[in-house]
Backbone as CSV, one residue per row, in Angstrom:
resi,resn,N_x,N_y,N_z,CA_x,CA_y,CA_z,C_x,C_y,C_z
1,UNK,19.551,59.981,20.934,20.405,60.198,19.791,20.389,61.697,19.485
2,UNK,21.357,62.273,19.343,21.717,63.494,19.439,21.088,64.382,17.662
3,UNK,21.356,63.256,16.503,21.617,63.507,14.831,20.185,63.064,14.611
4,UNK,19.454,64.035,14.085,17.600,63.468,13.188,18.538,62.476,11.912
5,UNK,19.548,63.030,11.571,20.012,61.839,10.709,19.800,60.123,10.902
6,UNK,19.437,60.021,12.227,19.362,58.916,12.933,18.086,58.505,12.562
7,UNK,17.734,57.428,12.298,16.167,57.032,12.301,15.911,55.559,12.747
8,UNK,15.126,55.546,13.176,14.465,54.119,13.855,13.350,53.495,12.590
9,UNK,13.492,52.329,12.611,12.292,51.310,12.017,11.981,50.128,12.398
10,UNK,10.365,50.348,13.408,10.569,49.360,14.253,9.100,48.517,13.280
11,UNK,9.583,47.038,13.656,8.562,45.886,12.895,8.523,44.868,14.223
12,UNK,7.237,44.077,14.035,7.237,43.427,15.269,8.124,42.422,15.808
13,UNK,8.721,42.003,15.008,10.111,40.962,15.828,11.679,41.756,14.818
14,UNK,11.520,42.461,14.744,12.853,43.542,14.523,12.785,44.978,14.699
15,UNK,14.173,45.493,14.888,14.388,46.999,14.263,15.272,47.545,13.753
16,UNK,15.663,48.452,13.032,17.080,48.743,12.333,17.191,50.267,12.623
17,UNK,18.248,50.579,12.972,18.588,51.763,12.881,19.252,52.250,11.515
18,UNK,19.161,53.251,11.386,19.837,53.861,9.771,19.708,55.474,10.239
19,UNK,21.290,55.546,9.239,21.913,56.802,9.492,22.379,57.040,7.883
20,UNK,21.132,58.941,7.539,21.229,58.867,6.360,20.459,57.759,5.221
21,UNK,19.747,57.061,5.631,19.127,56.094,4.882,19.794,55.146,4.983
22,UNK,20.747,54.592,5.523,21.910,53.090,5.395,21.915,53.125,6.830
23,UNK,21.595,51.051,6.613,21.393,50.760,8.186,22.897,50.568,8.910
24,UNK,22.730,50.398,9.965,24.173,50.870,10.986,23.939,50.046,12.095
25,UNK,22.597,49.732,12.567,22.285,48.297,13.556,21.084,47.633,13.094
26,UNK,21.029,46.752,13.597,19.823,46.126,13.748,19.660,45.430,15.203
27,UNK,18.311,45.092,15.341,18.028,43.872,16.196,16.893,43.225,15.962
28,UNK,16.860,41.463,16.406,16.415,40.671,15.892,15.955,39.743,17.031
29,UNK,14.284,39.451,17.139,14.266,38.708,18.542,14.496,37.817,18.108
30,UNK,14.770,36.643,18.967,15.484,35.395,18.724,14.185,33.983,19.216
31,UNK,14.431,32.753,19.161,13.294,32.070,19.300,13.183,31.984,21.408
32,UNK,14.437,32.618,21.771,14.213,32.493,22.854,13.367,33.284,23.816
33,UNK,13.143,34.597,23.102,12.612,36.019,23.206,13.569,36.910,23.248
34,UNK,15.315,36.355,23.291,15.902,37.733,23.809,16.293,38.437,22.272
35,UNK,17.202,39.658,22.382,17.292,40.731,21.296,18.672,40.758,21.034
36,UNK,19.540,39.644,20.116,20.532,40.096,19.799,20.639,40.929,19.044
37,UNK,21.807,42.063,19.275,21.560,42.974,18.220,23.281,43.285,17.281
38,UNK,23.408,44.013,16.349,24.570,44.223,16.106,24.794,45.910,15.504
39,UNK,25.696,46.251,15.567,25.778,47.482,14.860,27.159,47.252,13.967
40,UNK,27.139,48.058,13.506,28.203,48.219,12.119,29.067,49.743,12.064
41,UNK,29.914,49.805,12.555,30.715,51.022,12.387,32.080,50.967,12.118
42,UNK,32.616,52.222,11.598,33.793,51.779,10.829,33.884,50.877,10.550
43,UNK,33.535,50.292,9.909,33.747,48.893,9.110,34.083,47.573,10.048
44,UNK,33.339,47.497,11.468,33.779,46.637,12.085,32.050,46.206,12.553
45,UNK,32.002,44.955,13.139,30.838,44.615,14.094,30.807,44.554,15.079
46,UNK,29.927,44.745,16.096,29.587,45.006,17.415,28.451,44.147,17.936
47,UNK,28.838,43.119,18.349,26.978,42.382,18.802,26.885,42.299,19.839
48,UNK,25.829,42.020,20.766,25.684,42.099,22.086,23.994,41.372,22.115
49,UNK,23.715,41.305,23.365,22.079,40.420,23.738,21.379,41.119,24.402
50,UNK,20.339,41.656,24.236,19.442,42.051,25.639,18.614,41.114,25.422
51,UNK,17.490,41.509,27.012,16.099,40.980,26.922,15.312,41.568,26.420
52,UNK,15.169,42.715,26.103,14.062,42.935,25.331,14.336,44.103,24.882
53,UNK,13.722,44.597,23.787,14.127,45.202,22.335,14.211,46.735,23.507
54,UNK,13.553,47.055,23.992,13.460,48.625,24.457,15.334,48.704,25.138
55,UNK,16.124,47.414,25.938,16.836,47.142,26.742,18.333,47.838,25.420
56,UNK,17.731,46.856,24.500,18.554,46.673,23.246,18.849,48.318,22.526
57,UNK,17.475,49.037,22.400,17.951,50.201,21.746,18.311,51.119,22.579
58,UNK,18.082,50.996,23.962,18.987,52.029,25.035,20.608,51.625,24.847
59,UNK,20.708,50.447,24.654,22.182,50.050,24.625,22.530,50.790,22.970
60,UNK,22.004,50.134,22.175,22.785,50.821,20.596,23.181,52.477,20.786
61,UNK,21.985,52.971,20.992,21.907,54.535,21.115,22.994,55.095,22.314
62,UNK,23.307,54.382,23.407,24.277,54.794,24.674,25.111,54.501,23.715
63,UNK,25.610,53.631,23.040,27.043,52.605,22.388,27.441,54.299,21.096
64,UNK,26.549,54.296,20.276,26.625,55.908,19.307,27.125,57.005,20.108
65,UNK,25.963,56.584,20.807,26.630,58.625,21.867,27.687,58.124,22.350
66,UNK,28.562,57.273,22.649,30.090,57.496,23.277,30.685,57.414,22.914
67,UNK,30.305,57.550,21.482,31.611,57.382,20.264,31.842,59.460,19.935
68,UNK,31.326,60.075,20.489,31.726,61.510,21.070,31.545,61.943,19.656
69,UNK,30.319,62.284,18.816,30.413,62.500,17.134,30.957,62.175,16.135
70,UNK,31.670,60.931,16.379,32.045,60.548,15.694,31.030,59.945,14.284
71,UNK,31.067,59.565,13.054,30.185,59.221,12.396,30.150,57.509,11.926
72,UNK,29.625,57.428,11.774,29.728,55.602,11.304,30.076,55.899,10.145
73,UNK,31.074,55.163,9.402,31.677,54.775,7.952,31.248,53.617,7.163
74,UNK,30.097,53.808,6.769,29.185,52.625,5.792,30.567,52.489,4.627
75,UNK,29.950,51.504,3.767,30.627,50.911,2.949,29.670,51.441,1.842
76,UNK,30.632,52.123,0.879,29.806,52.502,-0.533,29.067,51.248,-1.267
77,UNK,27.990,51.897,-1.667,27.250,50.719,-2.347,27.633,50.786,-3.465
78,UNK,27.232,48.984,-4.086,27.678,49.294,-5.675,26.638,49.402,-6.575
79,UNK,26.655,49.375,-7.677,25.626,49.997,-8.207,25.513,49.133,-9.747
80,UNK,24.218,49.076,-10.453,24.474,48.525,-11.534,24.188,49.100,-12.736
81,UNK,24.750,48.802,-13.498,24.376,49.703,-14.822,24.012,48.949,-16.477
């Protein structure tokens, strides 16, 4: 990943990526062992399967970098008052 904006948080049967503090993928092992994962950009979803989580974040991170700098477009949060 090219942006430190980028950050990883890995837990033992997940991980999420977040850009800027707001997550943008995740992945989630499944009861089978494999790693579906999804990402979130421009306001659309992206899911896909690996076997195993290392398989999974080479894919998210290749899938970012060929979007050529482009930035992911989170959805404003709302807020309460």
């Amino acid at each position: 990943m090219r942006s430190a904006a980028y950050q990883w948080d890995h837990f033992p049967d997940s991980s999420f990526l977040r850009f800027n503090m707001r997550q943008v993928a995740y992945l989630v092992r499944d009861s089978a062992g494999r790693w579906p994962h999804t990402i979130w950009w421009q306001g659309k979803q992206h899911r896909a399967t690996a076997g195993s989580r290392e398989q999974a974040i080479v894919w998210v991170e290749a899938w970012i970098d060929a979007r050529g700098g482009e930035l992911p477009v989170v959805p404003v949060r709302r807020t309460r008052r």
